[in-house]
C-alpha positions in Angstrom: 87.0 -40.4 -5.4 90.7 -39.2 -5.4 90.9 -36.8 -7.9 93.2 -33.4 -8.0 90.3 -31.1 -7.3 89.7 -27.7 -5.3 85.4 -29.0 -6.0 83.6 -30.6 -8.7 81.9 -27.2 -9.6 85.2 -25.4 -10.4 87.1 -28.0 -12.3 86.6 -27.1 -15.6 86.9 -23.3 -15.0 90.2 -23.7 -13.2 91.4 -26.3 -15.5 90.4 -23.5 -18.2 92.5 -20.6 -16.5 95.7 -22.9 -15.9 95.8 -23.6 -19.7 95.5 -19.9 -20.4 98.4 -19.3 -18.4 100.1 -22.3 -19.5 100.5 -21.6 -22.9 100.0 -17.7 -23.0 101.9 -17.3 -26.1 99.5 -19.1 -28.3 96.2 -19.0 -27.0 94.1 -16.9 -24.9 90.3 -17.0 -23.3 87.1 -15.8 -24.5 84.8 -13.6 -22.0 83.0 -15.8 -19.2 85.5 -18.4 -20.7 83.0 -19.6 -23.1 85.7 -20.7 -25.6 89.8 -20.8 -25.9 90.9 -18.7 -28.9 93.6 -18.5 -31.2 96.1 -15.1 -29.8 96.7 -14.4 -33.3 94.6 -14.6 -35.9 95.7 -14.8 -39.7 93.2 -12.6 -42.0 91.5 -13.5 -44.7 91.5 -17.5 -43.1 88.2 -19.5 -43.1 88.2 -19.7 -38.9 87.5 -23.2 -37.7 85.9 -24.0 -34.3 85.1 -27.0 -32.7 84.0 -28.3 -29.4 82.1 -30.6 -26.8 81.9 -31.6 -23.4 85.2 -31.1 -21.2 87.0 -34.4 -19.7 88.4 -35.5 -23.5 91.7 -33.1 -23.3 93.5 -32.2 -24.7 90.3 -32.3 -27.4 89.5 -29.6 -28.3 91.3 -26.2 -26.5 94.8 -28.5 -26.6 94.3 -28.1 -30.3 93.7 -24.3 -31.1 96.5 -22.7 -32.7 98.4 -22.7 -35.6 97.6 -25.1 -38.2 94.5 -26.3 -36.0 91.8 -24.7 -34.8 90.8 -20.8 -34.7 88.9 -22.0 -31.3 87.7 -24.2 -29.2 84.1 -24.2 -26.9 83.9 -26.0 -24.0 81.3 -27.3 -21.6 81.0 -29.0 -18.8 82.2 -32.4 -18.3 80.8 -34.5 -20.9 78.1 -31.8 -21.6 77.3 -30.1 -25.1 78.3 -26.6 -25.2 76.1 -24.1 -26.0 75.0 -22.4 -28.1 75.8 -18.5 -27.3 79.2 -20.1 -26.7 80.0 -20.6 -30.4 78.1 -17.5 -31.9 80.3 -15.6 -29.5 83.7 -17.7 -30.9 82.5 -17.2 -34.3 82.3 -13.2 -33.9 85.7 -13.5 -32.0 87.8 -15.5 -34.6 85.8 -14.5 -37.9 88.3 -12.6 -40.1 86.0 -12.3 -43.2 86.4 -15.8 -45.0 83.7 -17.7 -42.9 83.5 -19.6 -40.5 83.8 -23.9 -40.5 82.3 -26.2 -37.7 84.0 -29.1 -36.4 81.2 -31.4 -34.4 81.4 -34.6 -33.2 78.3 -36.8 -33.5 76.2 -36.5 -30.5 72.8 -35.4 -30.2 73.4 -32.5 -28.3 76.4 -31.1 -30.3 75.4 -31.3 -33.4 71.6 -29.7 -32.4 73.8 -27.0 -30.4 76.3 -26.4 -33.6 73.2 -26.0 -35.6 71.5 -23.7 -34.0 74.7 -21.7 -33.9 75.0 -21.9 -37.2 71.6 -20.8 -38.2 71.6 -17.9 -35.7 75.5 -16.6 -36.6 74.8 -14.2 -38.8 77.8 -14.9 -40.9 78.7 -17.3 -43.7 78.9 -20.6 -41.6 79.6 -24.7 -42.9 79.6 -27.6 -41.2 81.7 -31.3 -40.8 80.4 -34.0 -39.0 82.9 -36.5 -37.7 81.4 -39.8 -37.3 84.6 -42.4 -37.2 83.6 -45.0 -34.4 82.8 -48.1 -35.7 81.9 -49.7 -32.6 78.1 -48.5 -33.5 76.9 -51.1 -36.4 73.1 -50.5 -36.1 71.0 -47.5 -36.3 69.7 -48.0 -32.8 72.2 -44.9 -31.7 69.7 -41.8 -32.1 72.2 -39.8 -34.4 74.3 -42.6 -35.4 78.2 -43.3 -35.3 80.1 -41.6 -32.5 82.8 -38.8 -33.3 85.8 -40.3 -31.4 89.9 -39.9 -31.7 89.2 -39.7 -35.8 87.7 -35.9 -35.1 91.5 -35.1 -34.2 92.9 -36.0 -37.7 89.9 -33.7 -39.3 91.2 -30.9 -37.5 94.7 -31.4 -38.1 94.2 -31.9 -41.9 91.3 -29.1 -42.6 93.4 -27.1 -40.2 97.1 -27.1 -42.8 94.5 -26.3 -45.9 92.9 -23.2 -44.2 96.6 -21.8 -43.2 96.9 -21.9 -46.8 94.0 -20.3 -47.8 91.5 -22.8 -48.7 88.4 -21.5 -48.8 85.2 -22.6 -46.9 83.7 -24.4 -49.4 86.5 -26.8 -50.2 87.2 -26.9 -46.3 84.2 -28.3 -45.6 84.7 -31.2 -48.5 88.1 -31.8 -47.1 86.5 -32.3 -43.8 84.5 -35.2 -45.2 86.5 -36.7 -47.2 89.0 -37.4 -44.3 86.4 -38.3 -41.9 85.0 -41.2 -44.3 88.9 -42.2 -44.5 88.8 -42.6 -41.2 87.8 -45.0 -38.7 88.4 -45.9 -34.7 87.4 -48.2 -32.4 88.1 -48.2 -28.8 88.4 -50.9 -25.4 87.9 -49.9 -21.9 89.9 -51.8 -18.9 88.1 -49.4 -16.2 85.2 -47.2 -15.9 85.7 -43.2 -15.5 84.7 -41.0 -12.7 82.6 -37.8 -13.6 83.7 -35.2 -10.4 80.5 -33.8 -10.4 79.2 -37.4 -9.7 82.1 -38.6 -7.9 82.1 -42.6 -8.6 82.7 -44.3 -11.4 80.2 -44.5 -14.7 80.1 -47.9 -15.0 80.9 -51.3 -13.5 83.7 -53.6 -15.0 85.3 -56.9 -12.8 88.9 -57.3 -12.9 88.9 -59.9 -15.6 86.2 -57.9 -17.4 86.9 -54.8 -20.4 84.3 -53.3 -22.4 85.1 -53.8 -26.6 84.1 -50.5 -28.1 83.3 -48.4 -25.3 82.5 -44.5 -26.2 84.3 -41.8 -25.2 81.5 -40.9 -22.7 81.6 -44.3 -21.1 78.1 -45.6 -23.5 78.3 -49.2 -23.8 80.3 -51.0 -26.3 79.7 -53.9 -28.6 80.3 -56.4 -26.2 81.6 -56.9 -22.7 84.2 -59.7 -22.8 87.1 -61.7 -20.7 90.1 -59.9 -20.4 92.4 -60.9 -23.3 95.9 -60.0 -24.5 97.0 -56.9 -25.9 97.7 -58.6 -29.6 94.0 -60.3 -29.7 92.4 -56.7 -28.4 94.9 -54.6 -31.1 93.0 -58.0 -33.4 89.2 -57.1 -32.5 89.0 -53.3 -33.2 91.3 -53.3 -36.4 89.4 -56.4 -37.4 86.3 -54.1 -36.9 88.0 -51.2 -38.7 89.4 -52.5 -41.8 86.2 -54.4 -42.3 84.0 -51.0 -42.6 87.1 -48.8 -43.7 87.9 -51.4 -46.3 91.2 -50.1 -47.8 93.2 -51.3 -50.8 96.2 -53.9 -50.2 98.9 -51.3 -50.7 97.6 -48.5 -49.3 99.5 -45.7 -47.1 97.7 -45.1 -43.6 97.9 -43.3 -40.7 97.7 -45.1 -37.2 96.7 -43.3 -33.7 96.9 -45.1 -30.8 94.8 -42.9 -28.4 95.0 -43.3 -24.6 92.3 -42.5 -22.7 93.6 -41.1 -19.7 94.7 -43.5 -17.4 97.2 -45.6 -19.9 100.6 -45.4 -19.7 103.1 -45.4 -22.7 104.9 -48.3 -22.7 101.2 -50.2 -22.7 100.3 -47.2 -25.7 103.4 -48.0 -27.8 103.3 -52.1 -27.0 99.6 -51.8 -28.7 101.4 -49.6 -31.9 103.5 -52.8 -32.1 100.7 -54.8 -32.5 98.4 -53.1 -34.9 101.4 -52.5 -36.9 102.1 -56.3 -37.5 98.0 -56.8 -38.1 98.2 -53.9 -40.4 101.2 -55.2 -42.1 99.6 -58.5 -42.7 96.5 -57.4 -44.1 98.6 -55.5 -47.2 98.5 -52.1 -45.6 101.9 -50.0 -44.8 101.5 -47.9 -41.7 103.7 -44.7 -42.5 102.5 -41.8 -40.2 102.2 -42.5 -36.5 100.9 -40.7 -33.4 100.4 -41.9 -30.2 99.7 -40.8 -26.8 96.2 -39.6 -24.7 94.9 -37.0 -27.3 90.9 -37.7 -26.8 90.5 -38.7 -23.4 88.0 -39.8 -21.0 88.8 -38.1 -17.7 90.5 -41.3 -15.8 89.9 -44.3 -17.7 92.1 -47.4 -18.3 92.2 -48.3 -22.3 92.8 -47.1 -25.7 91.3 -46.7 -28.9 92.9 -47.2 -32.5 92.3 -45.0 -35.4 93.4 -45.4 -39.1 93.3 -42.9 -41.8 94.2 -43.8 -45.4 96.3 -41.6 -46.8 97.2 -39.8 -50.1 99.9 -37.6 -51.1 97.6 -34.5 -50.2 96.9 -36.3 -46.8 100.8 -36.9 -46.0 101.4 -33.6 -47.1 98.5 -32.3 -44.6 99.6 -34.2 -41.9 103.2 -33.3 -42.5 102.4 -29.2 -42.7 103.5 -26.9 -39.3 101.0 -27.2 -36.5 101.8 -25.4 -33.5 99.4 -25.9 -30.6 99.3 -26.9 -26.7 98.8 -30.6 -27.3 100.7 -31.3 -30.7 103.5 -29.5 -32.2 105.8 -29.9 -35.1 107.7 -27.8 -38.3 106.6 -25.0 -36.4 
C-alpha cells in the first residue's frame, strides 16, 4: 500500500485539520472534530447537515458553506457517523428555523441520522437520497444506494434555504430532486481502505465491475472490459430506463470520478453520454464534472442525471461558495 499517510489511525483527523486550515475563511471545526461547520452562519436559515463515512471527498465537509451545507459529520473511512456527532452539529449550526438532514441510504446512516433526530431536542426533518440505480431488487437491506445524486440535493436544497425556505418545503424540495435524479457507476480497480491496507476487492485487467457502490459493494454485473462509448451506453441505458424522462426535457449531467480518474478520461465520458443523451430526445444543458463523491483511490466513474425545471436551473445557477464547488459567489 503506497498511500500519502503519517498511519492509518490518523488519516482522517489530519486530513480533517489540513482542510480547516485550507480554507479558514469559510469553514471551521467542531470540538473533538466531530463535524466541519459553516464560519458564518445566516440567522433565521433552516441549517442543513449531512454526512457519512470519510474517503468520498470532497462529500460532504468539501460542501459546507455558502449555498450548501450548514455542516458536515464525518466518520471514519467508510463508517457511519454517529450519533452525538450530529446532535452536537445541530446545536452548533441551529439558528432558530430547524434543522434538515441530508442522509445517504445506508443502514447505518440513516439508523444513526435517526436517532439523532429523535434525541435533538429541536425541530428536525429528514431527506433520504436514494439515486443508484445499479440496485434493481430489494435484496439490499435498505434499498437503493445514495451515490453522486446526494450532491445535487445539497446543492439545490442548499440555494432555497439561503433564501429562506422554510423546513417544511426544504425537506419536499429534497425529494423531489432526489426522485429526478439518478446515477449509476463502473469500477476499473478496486480501492484500498488504509486502515486495511490492500485493496477491497479483486478485478483482472480486462475485468470492470458495472454498477459498483461507492463503498466498493458489488455491482450488477462483472463484465469484459469495453469502450468508453458502450460503458457511457450501459449505465445511461440503466438510468433513463428507471428515470424515464420526457423527449424534450432539460437535464443536468455529472460525470463523477472516483478518485483515481483523470480528466481528459472524465470529460471523453461527458462526450459520450452527451451524444446517447442527445439521441434519446433529451438536451443536456447544465454540466459538472470532476471527482466530487469519491471512493478513496479507485479507477472509474459514475454518471448522474437530473431533469430539470426552471426552478431547478435557477437552483443550480444560484451562488454557492464552498471548498469543493464555487460559483456567482
Amino acid at each position: 500500500m503506497k498511500k500519502l499517510i503519517n498511519s492509518a489511525e490518523t488519516v482522517l483527523e489530519e486530513s480533517l485539520d489540513g482542510l480547516a486550515a485550507a480554507h479558514a475563511d469559510i469553514l471551521q471545526l467542531g470540538a473533538e472534530r466531530k463535524f466541519v461547520r459553516r464560519r458564518t452562519l445566516k440567522p433565521g436559515k433552516v441549517a442543513l447537515i449531512s454526512g457519512g463515512g470519510s474517503g468520498h471527498e470532497p462529500l460532504h465537509a468539501g460542501f459546507v458553506g455558502l449555498g450548501m451545507l450548514d455542516a458536515a459529520c464525518p466518520g471514519h473511512v467508510f463508517t457511519s457517523p454517529t450519533p452525538d456527532q450530529m446532535i452536537e452539529a445541530a446545536e452548533a449550526v441551529d439558528t432558530g428555523a430547524g434543522v434538515l438532514f441530508i442522509v445517504k441510504n445506508y443502514e447505518g446512516d440513516v439508523m444513526n441520522f435517526t436517532m439523532a433526530a429523535e434525541m435533538a431536542g429541536r425541530e428536525v426533518a429528514t431527506v433520504v437520497t436514494d439515486d443508484d440505480v445499479a440496485v434493481e431488487t430489494s435484496t439490499y437491506s435498505t434499498g437503493r444506494r445514495g451515490v453522486a445524486g446526494t450532491l445535487i440535493v445539497e446543492k439545490m436544497v442548499g440555494a432555497a434555504a439561503e433564501t429562506g425556505t422554510r423546513l417544511a418545503a426544504l425537506k419536499d424540495l429534497g425529494d423531489e430532486v432526489n426522485r429526478r435524479t439518478r446515477s449509476m457507476g463502473v469500477a476499473l480497480t478496486p480501492c484500498t481502505v488504509p486502515a486495511a491496507g490492500r485493496p477491497n476487492f479483486t478485478l483482472a485487467d480486462d475485468e470492470m465491475e458495472m454498477g459498483v457502490g461507492i463503498h466498493g459493494e458489488p455491482g450488477r454485473r462483472r463484465v469484459a472490459l469495453a469502450s468508453a462509448d458502450a460503458i457511457a451506453g450501459e449505465l445511461l441505458g440503466a438510468i433513463l430506463k428507471d428515470l424515464a424522462p420526457k423527449r424534450g426535457s432539460e437535464v443536468l449531467l455529472l460525470v463523477n470520478g472516483f478518485g483515481a480518474t483523470p480528466l481528459i478520461e472524465l470529460y471523453l465520458m461527458v462526450n459520450s453520454a452527451r451524444r446517447i443523451l442527445d439521441d434519446a430526445g433529451l438536451t443536456p444543458i447544465r454540466f459538472l464534472t470532476g471527482s466530487y463523491v469519491t471512493s478513496l483511490d479507485m479507477a472509474g466513474a459514475s454518471l448522474t442525471v437530473s431533469v430539470l425545471d426552471d426552478r431547478a436551473k435557477a437552483l443550480w445557477d444560484a451562488p454557492v461558495h464552498t471548498a469543493a464547488l464555487r460559483w456567482g459567489a
